[in-house]
LUMVEXNU-264792 format. One record per residue (C-alpha): x, y, z; residue number from 0; chain. Coordinates in pm, whole numbers, plus 32768, in hexadecimal, padded with zeros to 4 digits. Layout:
BEGIN
REC      u      v      w   guti   nufi
REC      X      Y      Z    NUM      A
...
//
This chain:
BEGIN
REC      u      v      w   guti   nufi
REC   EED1   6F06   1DB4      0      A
REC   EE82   6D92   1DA2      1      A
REC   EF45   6C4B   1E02      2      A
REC   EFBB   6C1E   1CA3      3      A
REC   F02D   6D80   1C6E      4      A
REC   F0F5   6D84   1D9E      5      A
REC   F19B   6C36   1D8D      6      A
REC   F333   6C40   1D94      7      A
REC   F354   6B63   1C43      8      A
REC   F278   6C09   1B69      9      A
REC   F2F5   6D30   1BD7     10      A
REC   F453   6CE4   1BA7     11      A
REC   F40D   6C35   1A91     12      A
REC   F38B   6D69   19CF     13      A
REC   F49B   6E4B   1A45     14      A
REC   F59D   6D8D   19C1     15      A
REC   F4CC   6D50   184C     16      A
REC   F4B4   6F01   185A     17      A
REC   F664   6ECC   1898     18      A
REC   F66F   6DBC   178D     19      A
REC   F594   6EBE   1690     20      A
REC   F6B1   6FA6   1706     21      A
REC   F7D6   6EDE   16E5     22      A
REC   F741   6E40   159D     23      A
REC   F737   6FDD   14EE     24      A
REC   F8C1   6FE1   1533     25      A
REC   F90A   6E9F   14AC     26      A
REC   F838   6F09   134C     27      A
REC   F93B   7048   134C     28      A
REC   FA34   6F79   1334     29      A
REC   F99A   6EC7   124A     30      A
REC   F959   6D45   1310     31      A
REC   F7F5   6D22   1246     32      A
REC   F7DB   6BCB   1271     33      A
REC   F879   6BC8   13D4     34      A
REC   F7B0   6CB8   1454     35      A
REC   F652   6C25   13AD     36      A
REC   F692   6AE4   1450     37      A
REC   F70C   6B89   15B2     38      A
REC   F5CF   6C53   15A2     39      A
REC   F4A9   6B2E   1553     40      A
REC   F53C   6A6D   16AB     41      A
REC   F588   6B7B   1782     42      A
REC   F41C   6C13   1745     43      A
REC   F371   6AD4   1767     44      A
REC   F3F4   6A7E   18B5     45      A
REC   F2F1   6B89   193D     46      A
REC   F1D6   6B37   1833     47      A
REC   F1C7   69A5   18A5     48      A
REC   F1F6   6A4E   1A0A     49      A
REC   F0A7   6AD4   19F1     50      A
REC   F010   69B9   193C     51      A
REC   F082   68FA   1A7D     52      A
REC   EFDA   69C9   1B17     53      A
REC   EE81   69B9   1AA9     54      A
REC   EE91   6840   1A4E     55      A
REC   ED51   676E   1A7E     56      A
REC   EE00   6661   1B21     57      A
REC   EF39   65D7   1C3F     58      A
REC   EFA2   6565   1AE4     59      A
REC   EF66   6647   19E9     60      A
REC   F021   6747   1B03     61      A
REC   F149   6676   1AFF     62      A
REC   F17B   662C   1992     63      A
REC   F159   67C2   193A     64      A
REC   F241   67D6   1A75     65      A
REC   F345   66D3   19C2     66      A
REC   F33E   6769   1873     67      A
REC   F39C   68C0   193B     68      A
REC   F4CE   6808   19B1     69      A
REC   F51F   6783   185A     70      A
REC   F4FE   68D6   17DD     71      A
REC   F5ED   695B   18E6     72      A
REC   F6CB   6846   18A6     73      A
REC   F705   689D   1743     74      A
REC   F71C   6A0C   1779     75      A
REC   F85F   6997   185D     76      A
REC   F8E8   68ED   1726     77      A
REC   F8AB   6A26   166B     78      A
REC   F959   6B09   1761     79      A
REC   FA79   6A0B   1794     80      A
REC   FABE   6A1D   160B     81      A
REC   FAAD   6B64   15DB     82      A
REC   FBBB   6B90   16F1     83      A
REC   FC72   6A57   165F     84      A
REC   FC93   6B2D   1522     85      A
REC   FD27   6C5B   15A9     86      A
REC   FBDD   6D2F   15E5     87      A
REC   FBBA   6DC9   1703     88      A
REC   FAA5   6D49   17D0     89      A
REC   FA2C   6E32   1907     90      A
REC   FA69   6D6C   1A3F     91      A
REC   F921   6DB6   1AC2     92      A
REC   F89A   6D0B   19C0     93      A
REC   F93C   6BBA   19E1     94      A
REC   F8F7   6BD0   1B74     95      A
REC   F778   6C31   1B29     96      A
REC   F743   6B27   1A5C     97      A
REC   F80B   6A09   1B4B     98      A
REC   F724   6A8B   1C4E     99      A
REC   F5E6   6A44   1B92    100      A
REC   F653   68EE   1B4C    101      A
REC   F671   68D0   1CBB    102      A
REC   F537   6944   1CE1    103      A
REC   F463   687E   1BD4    104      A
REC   F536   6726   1C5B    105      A
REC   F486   679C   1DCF    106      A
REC   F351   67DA   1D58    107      A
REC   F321   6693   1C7A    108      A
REC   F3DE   65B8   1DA2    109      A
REC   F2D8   662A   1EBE    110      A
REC   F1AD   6648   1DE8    111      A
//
C-alpha cells in the first residue's frame, strides 16, 4: 500500500462516509428525505476533498482542499446536531467520529 492509502485521515475519513451511507438508509426509512440528502453530500465529501488534498499540485492547493474538508466536516456536525435537536436518534459514534475529524483537519491545516 502507498502513503496516501495508509494515511489515518483518509482512512477515517472514508470509514465514517461508508457509516454516514449507513446511517443516511435508516433515516430514508423513516422517511428524513431531505435530512438525510443533505447529511449524506457533507459527510461523503469530507473523504473526497481528503483525497484531493492529497494529490494537490501545490502547499496551497493542499491546504485549500484540506480547508474545504473541514468545512465539510463542520457542516456535517450541524447536520448531526439537528437531527438530535429534533428528537432523532443520532448514534454516538457518529457525533464522536466526526468531532475527531475536525480535530484532525484543524492539525493538519495548522502545521502544514
Amino acid at each position: 500500500m502507498s502513503k496516501l492509502t495508509e494515511s489515518p485521515i483518509r482512512v477515517k475519513s472514508f470509514q465514517f462516509a461508508c457509516e454516514i451511507v449507513k446511517y443516511c438508509d435508516t433515516l430514508k426509512e423513516n422517511k428524513d428525505f431531505e435530512l438525510a440528502s443533505q447529511l449524506i453530500r457533507s459527510g461523503t465529501s469530507i473523504g473526497a476533498n481528503t483525497r484531493e488534498a492529497q494529490r494537490g499540485v501545490s502547499k496551497k492547493d493542499f491546504k485549500y482542499k484540506f480547508g474545504i474538508a473541514l468545512k465539510e466536516a463542520d457542516e456535517t456536525k450541524y447536520w448531526l446536531e439537528i437531527l438530535e435537536s429534533t428528537g432523532r436518534k443520532v448514534p454516538a459514534e457518529l457525533n464522536n467520529k466526526c468531532e475527531e475529524l475536525i480535530r484532525i483537519l484543524v492539525a493538519i491545516i495548522k502545521n502544514s
